[in-house]
C-alpha positions as CSV (number, residue, x, y, z in Angstrom):
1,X,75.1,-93.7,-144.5
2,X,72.3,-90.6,-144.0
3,X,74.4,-88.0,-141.6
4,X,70.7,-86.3,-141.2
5,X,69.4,-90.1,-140.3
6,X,72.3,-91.3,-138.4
7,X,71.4,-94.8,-140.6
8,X,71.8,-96.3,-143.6
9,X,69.0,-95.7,-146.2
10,X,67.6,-95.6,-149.8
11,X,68.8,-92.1,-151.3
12,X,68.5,-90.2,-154.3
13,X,71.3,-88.5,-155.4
14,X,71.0,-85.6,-157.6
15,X,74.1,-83.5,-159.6
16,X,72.9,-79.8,-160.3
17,X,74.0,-77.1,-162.2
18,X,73.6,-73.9,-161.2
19,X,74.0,-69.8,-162.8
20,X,75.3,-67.3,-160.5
21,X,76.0,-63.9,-160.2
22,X,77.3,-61.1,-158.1
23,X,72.7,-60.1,-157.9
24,X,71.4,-64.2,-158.6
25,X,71.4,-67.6,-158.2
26,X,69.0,-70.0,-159.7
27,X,69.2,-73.8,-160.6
28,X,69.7,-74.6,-164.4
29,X,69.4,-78.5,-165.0
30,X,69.8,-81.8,-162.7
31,X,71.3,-85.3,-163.8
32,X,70.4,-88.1,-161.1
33,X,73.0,-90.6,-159.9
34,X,73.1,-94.6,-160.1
35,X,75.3,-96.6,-159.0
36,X,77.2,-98.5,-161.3
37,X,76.4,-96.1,-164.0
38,X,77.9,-92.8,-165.0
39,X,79.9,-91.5,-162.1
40,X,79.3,-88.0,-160.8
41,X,81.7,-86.4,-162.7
42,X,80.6,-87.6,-166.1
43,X,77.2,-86.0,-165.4
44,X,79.0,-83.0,-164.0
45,X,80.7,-82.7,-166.8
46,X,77.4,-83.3,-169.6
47,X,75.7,-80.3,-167.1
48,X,78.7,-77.9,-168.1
49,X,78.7,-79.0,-171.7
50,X,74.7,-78.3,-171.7
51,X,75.0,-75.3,-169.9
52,X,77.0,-73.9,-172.6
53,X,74.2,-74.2,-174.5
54,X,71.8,-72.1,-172.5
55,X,74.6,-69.7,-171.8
56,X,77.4,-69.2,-174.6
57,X,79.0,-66.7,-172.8
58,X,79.8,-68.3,-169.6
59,X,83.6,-68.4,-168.9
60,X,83.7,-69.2,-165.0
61,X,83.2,-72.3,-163.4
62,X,83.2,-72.8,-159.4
63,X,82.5,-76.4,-158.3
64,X,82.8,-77.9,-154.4
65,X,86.3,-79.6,-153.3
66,X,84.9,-82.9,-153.8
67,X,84.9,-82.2,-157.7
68,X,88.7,-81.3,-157.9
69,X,89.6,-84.0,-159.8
70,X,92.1,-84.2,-162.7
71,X,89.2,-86.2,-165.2
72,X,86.9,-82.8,-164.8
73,X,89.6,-79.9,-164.7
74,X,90.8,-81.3,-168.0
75,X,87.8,-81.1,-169.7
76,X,87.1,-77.9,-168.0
77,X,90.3,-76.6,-169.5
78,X,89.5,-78.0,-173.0
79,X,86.4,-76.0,-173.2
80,X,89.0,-73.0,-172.5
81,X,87.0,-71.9,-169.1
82,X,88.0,-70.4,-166.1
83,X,87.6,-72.7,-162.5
84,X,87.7,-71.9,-159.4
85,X,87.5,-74.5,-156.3
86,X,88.3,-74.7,-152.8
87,X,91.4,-76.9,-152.2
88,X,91.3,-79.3,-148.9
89,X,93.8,-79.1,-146.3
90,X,94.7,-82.5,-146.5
91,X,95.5,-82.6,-150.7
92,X,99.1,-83.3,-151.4
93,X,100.9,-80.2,-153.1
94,X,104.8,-79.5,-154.1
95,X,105.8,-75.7,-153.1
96,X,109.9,-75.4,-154.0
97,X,110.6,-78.8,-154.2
98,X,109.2,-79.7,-150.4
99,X,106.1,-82.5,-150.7
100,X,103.5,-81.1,-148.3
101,X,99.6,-80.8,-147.3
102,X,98.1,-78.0,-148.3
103,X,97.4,-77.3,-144.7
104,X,101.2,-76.6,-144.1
105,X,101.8,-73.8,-146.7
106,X,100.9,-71.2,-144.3
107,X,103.9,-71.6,-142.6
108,X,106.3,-72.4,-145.1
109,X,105.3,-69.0,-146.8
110,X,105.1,-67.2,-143.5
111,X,108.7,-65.2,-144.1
112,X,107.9,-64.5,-148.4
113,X,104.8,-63.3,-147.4
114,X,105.1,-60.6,-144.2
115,X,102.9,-57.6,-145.2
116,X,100.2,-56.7,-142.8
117,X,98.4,-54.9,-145.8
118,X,98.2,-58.0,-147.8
119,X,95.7,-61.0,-147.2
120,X,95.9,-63.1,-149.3
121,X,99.3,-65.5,-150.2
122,X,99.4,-65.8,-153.8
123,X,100.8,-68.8,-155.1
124,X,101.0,-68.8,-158.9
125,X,102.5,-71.8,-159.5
126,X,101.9,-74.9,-157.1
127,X,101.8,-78.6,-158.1
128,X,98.9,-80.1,-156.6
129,X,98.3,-83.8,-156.8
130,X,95.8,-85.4,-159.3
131,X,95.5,-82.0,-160.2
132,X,99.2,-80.7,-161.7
133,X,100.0,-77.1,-161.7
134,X,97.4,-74.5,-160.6
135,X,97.6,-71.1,-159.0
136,X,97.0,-71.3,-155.3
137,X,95.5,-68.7,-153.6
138,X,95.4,-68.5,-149.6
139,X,93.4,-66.4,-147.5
140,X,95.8,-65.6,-144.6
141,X,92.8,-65.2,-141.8
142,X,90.6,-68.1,-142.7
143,X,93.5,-70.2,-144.1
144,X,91.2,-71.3,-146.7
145,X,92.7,-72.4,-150.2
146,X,91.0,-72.0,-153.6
147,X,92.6,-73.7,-156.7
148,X,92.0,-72.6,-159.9
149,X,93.5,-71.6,-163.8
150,X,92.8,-67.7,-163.9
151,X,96.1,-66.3,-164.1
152,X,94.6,-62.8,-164.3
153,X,92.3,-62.2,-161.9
154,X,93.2,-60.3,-158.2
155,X,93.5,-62.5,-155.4
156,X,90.5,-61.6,-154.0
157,X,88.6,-61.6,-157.4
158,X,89.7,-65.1,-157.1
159,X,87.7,-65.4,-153.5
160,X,84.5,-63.6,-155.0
161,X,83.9,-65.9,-158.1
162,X,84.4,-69.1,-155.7
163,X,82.2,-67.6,-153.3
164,X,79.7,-67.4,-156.1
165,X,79.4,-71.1,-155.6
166,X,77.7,-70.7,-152.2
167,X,74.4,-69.1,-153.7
168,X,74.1,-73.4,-154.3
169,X,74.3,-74.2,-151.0
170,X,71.5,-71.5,-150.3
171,X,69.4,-73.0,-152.6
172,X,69.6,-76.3,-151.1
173,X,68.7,-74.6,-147.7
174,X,65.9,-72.8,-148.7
175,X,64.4,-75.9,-151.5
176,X,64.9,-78.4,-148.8
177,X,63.3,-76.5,-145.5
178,X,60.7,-74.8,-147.7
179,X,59.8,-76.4,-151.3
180,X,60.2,-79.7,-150.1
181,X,63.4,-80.7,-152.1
182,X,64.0,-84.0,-150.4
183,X,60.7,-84.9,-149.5
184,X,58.8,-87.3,-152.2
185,X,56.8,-90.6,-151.6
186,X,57.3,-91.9,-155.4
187,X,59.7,-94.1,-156.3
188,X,60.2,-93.6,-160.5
189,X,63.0,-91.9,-161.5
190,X,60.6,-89.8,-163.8
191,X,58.7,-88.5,-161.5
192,X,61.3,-87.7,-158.8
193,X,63.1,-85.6,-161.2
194,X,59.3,-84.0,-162.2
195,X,59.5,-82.9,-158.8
196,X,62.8,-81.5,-158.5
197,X,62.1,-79.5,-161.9
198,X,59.1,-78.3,-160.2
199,X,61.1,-77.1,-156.9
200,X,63.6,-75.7,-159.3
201,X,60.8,-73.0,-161.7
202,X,59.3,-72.3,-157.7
203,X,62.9,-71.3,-156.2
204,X,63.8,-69.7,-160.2
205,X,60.2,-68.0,-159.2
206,X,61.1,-66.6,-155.9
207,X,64.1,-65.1,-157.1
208,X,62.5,-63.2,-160.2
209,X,59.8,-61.9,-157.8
210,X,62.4,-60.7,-155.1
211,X,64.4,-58.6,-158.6
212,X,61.0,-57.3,-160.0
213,X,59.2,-57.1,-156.9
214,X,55.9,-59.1,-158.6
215,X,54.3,-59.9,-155.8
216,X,54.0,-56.0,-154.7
217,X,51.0,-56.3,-156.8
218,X,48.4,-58.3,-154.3
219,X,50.8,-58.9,-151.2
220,X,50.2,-55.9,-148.4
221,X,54.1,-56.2,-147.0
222,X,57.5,-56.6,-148.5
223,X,58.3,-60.7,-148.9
224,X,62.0,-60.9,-147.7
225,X,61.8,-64.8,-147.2
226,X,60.8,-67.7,-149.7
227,X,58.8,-69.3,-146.6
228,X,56.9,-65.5,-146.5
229,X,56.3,-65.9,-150.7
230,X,54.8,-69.3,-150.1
231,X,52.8,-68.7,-147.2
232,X,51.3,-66.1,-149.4
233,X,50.9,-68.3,-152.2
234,X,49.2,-70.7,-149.7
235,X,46.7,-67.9,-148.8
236,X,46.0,-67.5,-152.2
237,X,45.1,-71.3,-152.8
238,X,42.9,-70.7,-149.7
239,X,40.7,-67.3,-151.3
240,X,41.0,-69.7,-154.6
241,X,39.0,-72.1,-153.0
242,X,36.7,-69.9,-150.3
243,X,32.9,-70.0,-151.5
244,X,32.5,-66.4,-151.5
245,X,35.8,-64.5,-151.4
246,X,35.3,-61.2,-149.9
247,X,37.6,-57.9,-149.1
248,X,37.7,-59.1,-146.0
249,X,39.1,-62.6,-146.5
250,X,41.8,-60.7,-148.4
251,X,42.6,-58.2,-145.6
252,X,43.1,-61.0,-143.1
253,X,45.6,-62.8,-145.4
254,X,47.4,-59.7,-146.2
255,X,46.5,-59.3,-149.9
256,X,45.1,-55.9,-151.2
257,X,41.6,-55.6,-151.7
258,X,41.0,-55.5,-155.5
259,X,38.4,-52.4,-156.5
């Protein structure tokens, strides 16, 4: 079942891998799933173990609630990194010795944790199903719960580097509604993912212009929108293929006149 169809129908499914920062966010590499063959998690996991590759230094990884599972936290664990993910409301969890949804420890930490000052519940130790024992961290206003192995970090350090994950989810927003993402009329896997890598160095593009500011060079205004970066990329197909490009031509589509 599509949701965005409201039918069944053919889909690709892709599993990305992503680097983010506290400044970026840019796709890294992309493994497409079949049915009846490696399960999401086995390419999630072969898209950490080559991302440790391109980045030796990585130590943090945030992942969806979907991926919570004990097959990937394991080998998350033997590569000694940190992970963070949100926990659903619904997961089974054991807080002193009482079997109860995650959706219900709100309340039976409401008398341990009383400060006004303090926002976050900070549950160090917390059996969670599939998962065994993880720190639990709550955010007291949005009740949300993030899982993870960091025994270090500040609660709401623990927050930030899961909200890192959400630079993805921006990326799927802005590839989908303005690099065509999800929109291909070819059927070979080969070419489908030719397509995505393409999307992915145009998005990795638009978000090394926006740090250098490259386009300041022959765009007029300030591009705060990759729709804005490829309209002007549009406009310069359009002087690329105009007979006799003038000053002119350049002034009406917002590039500067070259002397």
């Amino acid at each position: 079942m599509l949701p965005s169809l409201g039918k069944v129908a053919n889909c690709k499914v892709v599993v990305t891998a992503h680097y983010t920062d506290f400044k970026r966010g840019f796709p890294v590499d992309l493994a497409t799933y079949h049915k009846n063959q490696e399960s999401k998690i086995e390419l999630a996991k072969n898209l950490i173990f080559q991302s440790l590759k391109i980045f030796p230094y990585l130590k943090h990884i945030s992942f969806d609630s979907w991926y919570a599972k004990s097959s990937l936290i394991w080998f998350i664990n033997s590569l000694k990194l940190f992970w963070y993910s949100k926990l659903r409301e619904d997961r089974i969890v054991i807080y002193q010795g009482e079997l109860m949804r995650a959706s219900g420890l709100v309340k039976a930490t409401a008398t341990l944790f009383t400060r006004p000052d303090k926002r976050f519940i900070d549950l160090r130790q917390v059996w969670v199903k599939n998962l065994g024992y993880c720190r639990l961290v709550i955010d007291k206003i949005t009740e949300e719960h993030v899982v993870t192995n960091n025994p270090s970090l500040p609660p709401e350090k623990v927050f930030e580097y899961y909200g890192l994950r959400w630079k993805i989810d921006e990326f799927y927003r802005e590839a989908k509604d303005n690099l065509a993402f999800d929109q291909f009329q070819i059927r070979k896997d080969s070419s489908i993912k030719r397509h995505w890598y393409l999307v992915f160095l145009a998005y990795t593009f638009w978000i090394h212009s926006k740090l250098k500011a490259v386009m300041s060079k022959i765009y007029q205004g300030t591009l705060k929108t990759l729709s804005e970066m490829a309209k002007v990329i549009q406009n310069l197909n359009l002087l690329k293929l105009a007979i006799q490009p003038t000053n002119v031509l350049m002034l009406n589509l917002s590039l500067k006149v070259i002397n």
